[in-house]
N, C-alpha and C positions, 0 to 999 in steps of 0.2 A: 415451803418450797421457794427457792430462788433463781432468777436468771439473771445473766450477765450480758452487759452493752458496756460500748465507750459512751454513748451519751443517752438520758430518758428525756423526753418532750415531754413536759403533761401539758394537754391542750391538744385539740386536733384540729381547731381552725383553721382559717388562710396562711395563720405564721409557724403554727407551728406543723403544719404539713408543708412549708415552704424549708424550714429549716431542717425536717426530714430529706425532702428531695433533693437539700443540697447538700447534706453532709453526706446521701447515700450513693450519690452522682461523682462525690469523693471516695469512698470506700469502707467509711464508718459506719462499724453499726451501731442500730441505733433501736430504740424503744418509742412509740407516739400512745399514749395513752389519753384516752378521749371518750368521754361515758356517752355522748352520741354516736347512737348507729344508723342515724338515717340525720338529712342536712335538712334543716326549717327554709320553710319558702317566704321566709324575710329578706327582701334586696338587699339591704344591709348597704355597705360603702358599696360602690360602683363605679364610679370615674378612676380609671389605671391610667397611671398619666406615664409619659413618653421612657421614661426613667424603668418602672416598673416592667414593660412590657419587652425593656431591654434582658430582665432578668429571666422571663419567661422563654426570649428568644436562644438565650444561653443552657437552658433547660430541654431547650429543644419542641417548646410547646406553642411558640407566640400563634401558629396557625392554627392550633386546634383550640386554642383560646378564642382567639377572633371568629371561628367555627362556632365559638357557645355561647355569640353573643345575642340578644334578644331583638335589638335592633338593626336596621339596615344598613347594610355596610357602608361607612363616609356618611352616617347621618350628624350634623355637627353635635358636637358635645362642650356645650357651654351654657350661657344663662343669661336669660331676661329678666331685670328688676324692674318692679313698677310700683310706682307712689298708691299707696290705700285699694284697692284691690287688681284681680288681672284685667278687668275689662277698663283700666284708668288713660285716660288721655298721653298722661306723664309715666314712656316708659324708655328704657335702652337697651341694648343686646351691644353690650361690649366685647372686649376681647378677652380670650382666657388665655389656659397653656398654649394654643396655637402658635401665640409670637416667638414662642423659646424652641418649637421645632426642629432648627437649623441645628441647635446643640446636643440632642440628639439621637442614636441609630433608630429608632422604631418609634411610629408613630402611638399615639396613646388608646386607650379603647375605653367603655363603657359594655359593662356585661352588668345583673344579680350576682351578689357575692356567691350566692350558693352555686352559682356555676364557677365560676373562681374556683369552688372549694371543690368543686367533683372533678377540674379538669387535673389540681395538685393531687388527690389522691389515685385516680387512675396512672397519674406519673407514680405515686411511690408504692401503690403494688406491684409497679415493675422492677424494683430494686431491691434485688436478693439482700442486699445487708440491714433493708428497713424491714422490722415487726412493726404490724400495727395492735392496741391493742381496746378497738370499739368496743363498747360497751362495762368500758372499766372505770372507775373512778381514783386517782389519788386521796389517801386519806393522810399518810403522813410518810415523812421524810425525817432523814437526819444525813449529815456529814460528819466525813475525819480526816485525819492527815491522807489517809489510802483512797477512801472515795468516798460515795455517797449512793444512800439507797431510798427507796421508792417503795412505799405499802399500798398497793393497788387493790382494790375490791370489785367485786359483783353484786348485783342485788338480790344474790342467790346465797348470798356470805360466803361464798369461795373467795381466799387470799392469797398474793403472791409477792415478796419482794424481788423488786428488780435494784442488782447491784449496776453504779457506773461509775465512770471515772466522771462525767459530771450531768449536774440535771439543768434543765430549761423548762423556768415555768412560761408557760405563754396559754394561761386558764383565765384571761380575764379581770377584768377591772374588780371583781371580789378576789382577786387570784389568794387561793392556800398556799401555793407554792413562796410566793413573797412576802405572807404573812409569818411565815412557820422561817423564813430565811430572816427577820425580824430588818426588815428594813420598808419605810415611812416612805408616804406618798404626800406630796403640799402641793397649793396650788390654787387658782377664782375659782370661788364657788360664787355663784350669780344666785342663788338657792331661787330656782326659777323650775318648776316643773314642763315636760315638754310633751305634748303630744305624738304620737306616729300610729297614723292607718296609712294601711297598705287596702287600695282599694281599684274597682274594674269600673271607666267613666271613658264609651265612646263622645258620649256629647261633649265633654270637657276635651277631648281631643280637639273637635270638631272647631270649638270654642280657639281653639286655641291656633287655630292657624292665619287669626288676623298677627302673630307675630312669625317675625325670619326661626326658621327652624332650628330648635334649640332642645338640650335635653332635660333641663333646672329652670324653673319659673320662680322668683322671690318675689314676696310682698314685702313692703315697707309701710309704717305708718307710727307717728308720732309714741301712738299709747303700748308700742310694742315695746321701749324701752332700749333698743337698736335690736333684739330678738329678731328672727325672721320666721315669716310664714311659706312654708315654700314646697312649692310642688316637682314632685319627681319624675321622669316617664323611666317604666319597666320596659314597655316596648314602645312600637307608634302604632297607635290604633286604642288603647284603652288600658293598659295598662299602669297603674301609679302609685308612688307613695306621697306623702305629707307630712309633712311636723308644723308645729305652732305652740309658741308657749299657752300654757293654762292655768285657768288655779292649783293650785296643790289637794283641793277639797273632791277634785275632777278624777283623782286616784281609786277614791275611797265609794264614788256616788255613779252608783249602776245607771241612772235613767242621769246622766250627764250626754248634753245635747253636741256630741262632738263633730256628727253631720253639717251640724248650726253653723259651726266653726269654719269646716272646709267650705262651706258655700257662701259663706259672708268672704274669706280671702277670696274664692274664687271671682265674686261680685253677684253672680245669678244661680238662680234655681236650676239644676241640673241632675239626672238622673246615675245612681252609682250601685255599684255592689258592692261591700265592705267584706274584705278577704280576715281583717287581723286589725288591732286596736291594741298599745301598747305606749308606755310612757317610760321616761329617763328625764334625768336630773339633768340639768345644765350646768356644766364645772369643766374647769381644767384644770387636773391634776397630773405632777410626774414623781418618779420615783426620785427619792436621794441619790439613787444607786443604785446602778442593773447589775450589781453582782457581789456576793458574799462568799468569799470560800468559791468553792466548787459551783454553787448555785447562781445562775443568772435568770433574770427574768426578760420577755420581749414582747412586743405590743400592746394590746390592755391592759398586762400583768405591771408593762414598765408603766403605762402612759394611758391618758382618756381627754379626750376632747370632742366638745359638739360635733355635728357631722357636716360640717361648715368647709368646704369647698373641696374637701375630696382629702384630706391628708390623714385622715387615719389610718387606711389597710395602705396606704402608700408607703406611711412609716413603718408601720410592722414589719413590712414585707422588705422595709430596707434595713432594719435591726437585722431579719433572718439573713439576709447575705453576709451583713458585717460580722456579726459573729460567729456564723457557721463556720467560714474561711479561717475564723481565727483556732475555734476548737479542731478543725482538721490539721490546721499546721501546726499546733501544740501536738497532738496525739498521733503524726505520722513524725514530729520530733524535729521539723524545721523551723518550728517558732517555739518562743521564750512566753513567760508568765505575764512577762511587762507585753506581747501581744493579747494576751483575753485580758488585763486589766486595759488596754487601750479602746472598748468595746463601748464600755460605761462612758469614757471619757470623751468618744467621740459623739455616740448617739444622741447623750444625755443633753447637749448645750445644741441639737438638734431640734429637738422636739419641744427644750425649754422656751427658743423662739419661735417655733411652730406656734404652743399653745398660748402664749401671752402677747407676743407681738405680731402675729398673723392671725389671731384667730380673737383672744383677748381682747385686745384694742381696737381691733377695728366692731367688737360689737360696741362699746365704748364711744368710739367716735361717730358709728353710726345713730346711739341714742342722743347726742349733742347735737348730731347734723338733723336729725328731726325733730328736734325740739325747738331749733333755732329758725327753719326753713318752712313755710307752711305756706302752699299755696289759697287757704282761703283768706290769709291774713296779708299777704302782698306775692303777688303772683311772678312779680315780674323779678324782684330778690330771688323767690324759691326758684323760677327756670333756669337763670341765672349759673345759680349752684348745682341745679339738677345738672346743667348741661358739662359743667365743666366736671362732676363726675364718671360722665360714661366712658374716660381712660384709664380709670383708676385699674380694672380689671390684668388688664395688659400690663400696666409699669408693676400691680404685685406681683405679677407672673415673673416680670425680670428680675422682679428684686428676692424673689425666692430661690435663695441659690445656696441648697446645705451643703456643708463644707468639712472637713475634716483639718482645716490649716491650721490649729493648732495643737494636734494632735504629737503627744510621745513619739510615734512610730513612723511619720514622715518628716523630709528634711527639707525643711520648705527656711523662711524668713523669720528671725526672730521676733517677739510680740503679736505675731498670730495667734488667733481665736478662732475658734470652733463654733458654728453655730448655722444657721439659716439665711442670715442676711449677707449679701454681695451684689454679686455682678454678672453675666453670663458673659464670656468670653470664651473664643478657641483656643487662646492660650494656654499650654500645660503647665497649670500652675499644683504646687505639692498641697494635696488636700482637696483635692476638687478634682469634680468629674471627668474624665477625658472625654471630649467632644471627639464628634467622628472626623474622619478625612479620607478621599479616597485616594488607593496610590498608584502607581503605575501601569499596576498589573489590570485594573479595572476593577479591585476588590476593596472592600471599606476596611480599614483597619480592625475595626472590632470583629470581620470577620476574619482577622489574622490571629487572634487575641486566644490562650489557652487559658486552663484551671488555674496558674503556677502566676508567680511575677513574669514582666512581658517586659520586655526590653527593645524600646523603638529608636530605631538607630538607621536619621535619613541622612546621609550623604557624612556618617562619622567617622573617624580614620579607624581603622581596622584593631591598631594597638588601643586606643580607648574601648572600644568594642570587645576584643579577648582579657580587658583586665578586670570589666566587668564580670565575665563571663566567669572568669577565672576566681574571681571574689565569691560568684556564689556557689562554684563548684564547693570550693574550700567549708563553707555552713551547709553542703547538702540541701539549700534551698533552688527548688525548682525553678528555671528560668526558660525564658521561650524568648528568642532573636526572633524580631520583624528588620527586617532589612529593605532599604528603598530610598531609589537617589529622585527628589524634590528638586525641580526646577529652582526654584530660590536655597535649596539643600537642608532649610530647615522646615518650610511650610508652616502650615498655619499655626503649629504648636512652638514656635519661635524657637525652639531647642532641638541641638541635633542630637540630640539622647533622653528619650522618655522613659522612666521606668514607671509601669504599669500594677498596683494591687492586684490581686486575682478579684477584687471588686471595682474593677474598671477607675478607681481613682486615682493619680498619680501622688506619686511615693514620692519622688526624685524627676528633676529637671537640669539638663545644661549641655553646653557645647562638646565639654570634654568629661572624660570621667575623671572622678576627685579624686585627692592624693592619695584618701587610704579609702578605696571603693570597700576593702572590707568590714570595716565600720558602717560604711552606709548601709550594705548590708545585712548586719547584725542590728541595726539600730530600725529600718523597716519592717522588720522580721520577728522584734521583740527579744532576741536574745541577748541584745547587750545591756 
């Protein structure tokens, strides 16, 4: 027996019920096949940072998000690092994403993943064109020129393929779906085993309010190797998780004293309840390549990195926009092939500085910076270095700015690169995010902002405006006029013509529209 979709999901996590809702919010159907039917009560990632929560507002969901979260509303969502345990003399509460706020629409959250993952599936039960199909496992796949199909099972040995025009594995860092698509995953392996209890510790709360209110506690200390030990709050009041590297022998050894562990980080003896106990490898790994043929892969499947300041479900969940938008506009016929191969090419040099140079290196420089600094060997060098640390937090936050500038499909400056590292500005620059503004009306441009490309046009002469217009009539690509006359005429995005991604990135910038706007066109669009 077979059934047919335009696209199958295997994976029902964060992303890939993220890329259901957004292709079903388009009009595609779609298939999410996922062997769990009930969500585990492991927080998992938790910090949605300002980016993310933008996607959710577009979804229609960002309030019933902030609705599911476990802690109190505005409670800050950042981190205190302290030298050798929590109770240590030497500590800081720097600044995190807060500084990058102004750039922008929606503020960031902290929720358990698993609430995450209940608020995206209640969104795609409501979306006639999405099956879901819980309790099913992929076991094998093949492609051709015409499609590609999907042999799903029960543990009842009922069998079904599902025919589509293309699949999305998003199953995880063992993913079948990228293995069976025969493309290789590289990357630091630290071959460092890591601890995680997820545990119930009012005293450690209690404990913990000699620091400013904070959601992440890191420990540091020389023999960690720059490793962190770091505690997590599920709620305020007693809810937590932990990680800590460990032996590798700690995997294998029942009466291993992992308690030991959290109360030496913690510094004192304090009373807890252990919910769950669980271990992962310390590596960064990324795919060659998110796509083969018909087949693409998205979050774990493409990518894995420690759980080291919040950028994993952040990425996933920005793979699920970038590509979603791209298989809609292929399969409703206003985008080109050269758009879903611009998917891989923009993500992939994303994530690549995500995991090596955001996350990579700084564990790296973190074990130089303690090996080199010690306060019981000269106190006054270590505060020294401690202190001019506590900005570091704040300048990564600016300096984390993923980018799409060099990307096929935007027509930005020649010799643009792709990748993570920049600059935040309001300027609309091709391949980076539009920052918000608000316009005359009293509304914030993003909430001017459709599914389709956006076309913002403050104070442009009317014939640049209808040629663009006119350009995308001609490819049948969707287009949406924002119209608005800016005191200085161009405002903060220095151009009096923005052309808008349907994932809020800018395509195209400039005064006037260019000599052959249908080219431009065809060329953001993936058709030329």
């Amino acid at each position: 027996m077979s059934k047919n979709y335009q696209v199958v999901i295997v994976g029902g996590g964060p992303v890939g019920a993220a890329i259901a809702v957004e292709l079903g919010m388009r009009g595609i159907s779609c298939a999410l096949v996922e062997r769990r039917q009930t969500l585990p009560n492991i927080p998992k990632g938790q910090n949605l940072t300002q980016r993310t929560l933008e996607h959710f507002y577009f979804w229609g969901l960002a309030d019933e998000l902030r609705a599911a979260r476990a802690m109190p509303p505005g409670y800050p969502i950042g981190e205190v690092t302290a030298y050798g345990t929590l109770m240590s003399d030497h500590w800081f509460a720097s600044a995190g994403r807060e500084v990058v706020r102004p750039y922008y629409f929606q503020d960031n959250e902290r929720l358990p993943q698993y609430s995450t993952e209940e608020v995206l599936r209640r969104k795609m039960a409501s979306l006639p064109s999405v099956n879901d199909y819980f309790g099913w496992t992929a076991t094998a796949l093949s492609q051709d020129a015409n499609g590609a199909q999907v042999v799903i099972e029960k543990t009842s040995g009922e069998k079904l393929t599902l025919e589509a025009d293309y699949i999305v594995g998003c199953d995880g860092g063992h993913s079948m779906v990228r293995d069976k698509a025969g493309i290789e995953r590289r990357g630091t392996d630290f071959d460092q085993v890591m601890l995680l209890a997820v545990f119930r510790s009012r005293e450690l709360h209690e404990a913990l309010e000699r620091f400013p209110q904070r959601s992440t506690y890191r420990v540091m200390r020389p023999e960690l190797n720059g490793y962190w030990q770091f505690f997590g709050r599920i709620d305020v009041g007693e809810g937590w998780f932990f990680h800590a590297p460990v032996p590798s022998e700690a995997m294998k050894d029942s009466n291993f004293d992992f308690l030991s562990v959290i109360r030496d980080s913690a510094g004192f003896d304090f009373a807890c309840e252990i919910d769950h106990v669980g271990f992962w490898d310390l590596r960064v790994s990324v795919a060659e390549r998110y796509q083969n043929g018909r087949i693409f892969i998205a979050g774990d499947a493409a990518h894995t990195h420690p759980p080291y300041g919040g950028f994993g479900l952040n990425n996933g969940l920005e793979d699920a926009i970038n590509l979603a938008w791209k298989l809609a506009a292929r399969l409703q016929g206003w985008g080109g092939d050269a758009l879903l191969e611009s998917y891989s090419l923009e993500r992939r040099p994303v994530f690549r500085d995500t995991g090596e140079d955001f996350i990579a290196q700084r564990i790296k420089a973190d074990a130089v910076f303690y090996d080199t600094y010690n306060p019981r060997t000269d106190l006054a060098a270590f505060e020294a270095a401690w202190n001019a640390r506590k900005s570091e937090g704040g300048a990564r936050a600016q300096a984390y700015v993923p980018n799409y500038a060099g990307s096929p499909v935007v027509y930005g400056q020649a010799g643009e690169v792709s990748g993570a590292h920049g600059e935040h500005m309001f300027k609309a620059r091709a391949g980076h995010h539009l920052s918000p503004q608000v316009l005359s009306n009293g509304k914030n441009v993003f909430e001017m902002l459709d599914r389709g490309f956006n076309l913002l046009a403050f104070g442009a002469d009317d014939s640049d405006v209808n040629q663009m217009v006119n350009a995308a009539e001609s490819l049948s690509i969707p287009l949406n006029v924002v119209r608005d006359t800016i005191n200085d005429e161009r405002g903060r995005y220095e151009a009096k013509l923005v052309l808008v991604r349907p994932d809020q990135f800018v395509a195209w910038a400039g005064d006037a529209a260019p000599s052959d706007a249908k080219s431009l066109f065809a060329r953001v669009s993936g058709i030329a």
